[in-house]
N, C-alpha and C positions, 0 to 999 in steps of 0.2 A: 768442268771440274774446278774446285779451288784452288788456287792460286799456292804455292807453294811458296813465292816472293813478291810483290809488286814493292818496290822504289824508284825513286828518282836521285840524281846527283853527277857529283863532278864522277867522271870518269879516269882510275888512277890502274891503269893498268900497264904492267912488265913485263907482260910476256906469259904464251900459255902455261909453262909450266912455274910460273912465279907461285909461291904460297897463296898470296889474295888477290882478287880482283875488286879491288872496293872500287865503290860510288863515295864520296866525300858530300858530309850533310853542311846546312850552312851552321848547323851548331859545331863543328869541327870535328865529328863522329865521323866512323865509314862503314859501311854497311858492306860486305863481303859475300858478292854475288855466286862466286864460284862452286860453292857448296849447294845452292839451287838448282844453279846449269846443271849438274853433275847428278843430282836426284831425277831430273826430270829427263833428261836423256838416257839414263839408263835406263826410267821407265818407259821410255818411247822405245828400246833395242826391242827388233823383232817385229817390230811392227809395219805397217804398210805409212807411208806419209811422205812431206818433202819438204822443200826450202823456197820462201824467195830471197834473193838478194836486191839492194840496191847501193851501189856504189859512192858516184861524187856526192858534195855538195849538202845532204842529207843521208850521211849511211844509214844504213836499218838490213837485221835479218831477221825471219819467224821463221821455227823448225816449226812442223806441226803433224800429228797425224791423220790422216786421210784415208778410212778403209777402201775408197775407190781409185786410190793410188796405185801405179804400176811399179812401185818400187819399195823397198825395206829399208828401214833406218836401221844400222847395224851400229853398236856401239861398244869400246871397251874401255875404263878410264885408266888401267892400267898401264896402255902403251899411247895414252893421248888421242887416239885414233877415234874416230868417227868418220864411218862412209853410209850413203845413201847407196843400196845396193838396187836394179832392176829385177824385178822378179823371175825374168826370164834371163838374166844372166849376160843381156845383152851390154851391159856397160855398168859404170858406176860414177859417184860425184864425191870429191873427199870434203863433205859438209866442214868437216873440223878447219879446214884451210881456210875457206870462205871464210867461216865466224871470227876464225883468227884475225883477218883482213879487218872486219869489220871493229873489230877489237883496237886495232892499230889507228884506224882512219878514226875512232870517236875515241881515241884518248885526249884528257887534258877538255873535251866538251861534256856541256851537260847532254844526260841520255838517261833514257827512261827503260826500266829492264821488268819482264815481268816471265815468271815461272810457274811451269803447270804440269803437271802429270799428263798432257796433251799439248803443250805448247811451249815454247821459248820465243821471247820475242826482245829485240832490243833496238830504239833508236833514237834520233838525235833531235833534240830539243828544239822544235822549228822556229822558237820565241828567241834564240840566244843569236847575237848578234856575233859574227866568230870573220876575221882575216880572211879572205881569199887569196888560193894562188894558182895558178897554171903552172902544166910539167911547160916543158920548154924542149924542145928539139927531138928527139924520136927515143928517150929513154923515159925512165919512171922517174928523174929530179924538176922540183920544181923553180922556177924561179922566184927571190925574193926583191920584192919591188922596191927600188932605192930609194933609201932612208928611212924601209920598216924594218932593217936588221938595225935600229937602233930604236925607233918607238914601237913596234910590234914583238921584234924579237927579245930584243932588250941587252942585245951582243956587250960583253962586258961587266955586266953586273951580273951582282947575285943570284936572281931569280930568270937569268938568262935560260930561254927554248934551249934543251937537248937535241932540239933535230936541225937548230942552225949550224951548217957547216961552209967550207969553201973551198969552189970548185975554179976552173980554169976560168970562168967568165963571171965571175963575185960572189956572192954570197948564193947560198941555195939552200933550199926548204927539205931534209932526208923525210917528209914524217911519209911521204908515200911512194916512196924508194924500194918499198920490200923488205930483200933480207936485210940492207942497212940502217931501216926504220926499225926491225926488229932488236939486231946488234944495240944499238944506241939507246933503246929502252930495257935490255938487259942490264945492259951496263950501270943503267940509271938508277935500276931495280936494287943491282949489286950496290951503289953506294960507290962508284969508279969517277964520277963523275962530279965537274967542278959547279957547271948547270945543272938544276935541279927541275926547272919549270917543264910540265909539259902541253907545248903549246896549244891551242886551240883551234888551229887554219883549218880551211876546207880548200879540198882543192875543186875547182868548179869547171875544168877543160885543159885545153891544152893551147897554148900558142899558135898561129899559122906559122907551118914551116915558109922558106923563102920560095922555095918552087909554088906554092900555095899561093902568094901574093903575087907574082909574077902574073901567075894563073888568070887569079882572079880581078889583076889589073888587066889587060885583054878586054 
């Protein structure tokens, strides 16, 4: 089917229920995705289909319909809600959570969005060259690697990352922290906030915890 959107650009997103989700063009335009997601998923409600995800590094998610799928994309945009429902009743997947995530982890990168009457797809620009970090120790913060909360993050100045904060062991990375990656781009959204930049890192793993190295020293 046609496409209902294809774009590319920065990704400047606040949170799902923010007014816009633009992509920023290099002429300084944005182009406001959310009105396509929102045609194309309610035309997919009812129907048979799925998801894939993919997480670190390179996020990317495509809804899409599948008639030989065991399950029903159910949608309503009035309560934000989107589930993947099994057709036997046997379970379900809260698709909307997922693309939120996915939402989260490619803000502030370029990402390529395209919209279909049969498809949603979004993901991240494999040509941009973007910061790496690792979470660090068995929760969702990452660490930041000393002396890029001053040339990567930009700590201090104007156009300073919203998700650098600091934690018991220095400076740390919220952008994939969850609910506090989401807080902090509300905020941002709101206009609450002194930093305005939203960073562009990827997180690519996790650190070896110390029992790990022990281990693996053996």
């Amino acid at each position: 089917m046609a496409d209902l959107l294809k774009v590319s650009g920065r990704l400047r997103f606040y949170g799902w229920t923010h007014p816009t989700w633009d992509l920023l063009q290099p002429d300084g335009s944005a182009v406001d995705i959310k009105p396509a997601f929102w045609e194309a998923i309610l035309s997919m409600a009812g129907k048979r289909g799925g998801h894939d995800y993919v997480g670190h590094h390179f996020p990317s998610m495509r809804i899409y319909l599948e008639p030989r799928s065991d399950r029903e994309i159910l949608a309503r945009e009035i309560d934000c809600g989107i589930i993947e429902s099994r057709l036997d009743n046997a379970g379900w997947s809260n698709i909307a959570a997922y693309f939120e995530q996915i939402l989260v982890a490619l803000a502030g990168r370029l990402v390529e969005f395209k919209a279909s009457p049969d498809e949603i797809e979004i993901i991240a620009d494999r040509t941009e060259k973007v910061p790496h970090v690792l979470y660090f120790g068995r929760g969702n913060s990452a660490r930041v690697p000393d002396g890029a909360e001053r040339i990567v993050c930009r700590a201090g100045e104007a156009d300073c990352c919203i998700f650098l904060t600091m934690g018991t062991g220095g400076f740390e990375c919220a952008k994939f922290s969850g609910p506090m990656a989401l807080h902090l781009l509300q905020r941002a959204g709101a206009g609450e906030m002194r930093a305005t930049r939203l960073g562009n890192c990827a997180v690519v793993g996790r650190e070896a915890m110390p029992d790990q190295e022990t281990t693996n020293g053996k």
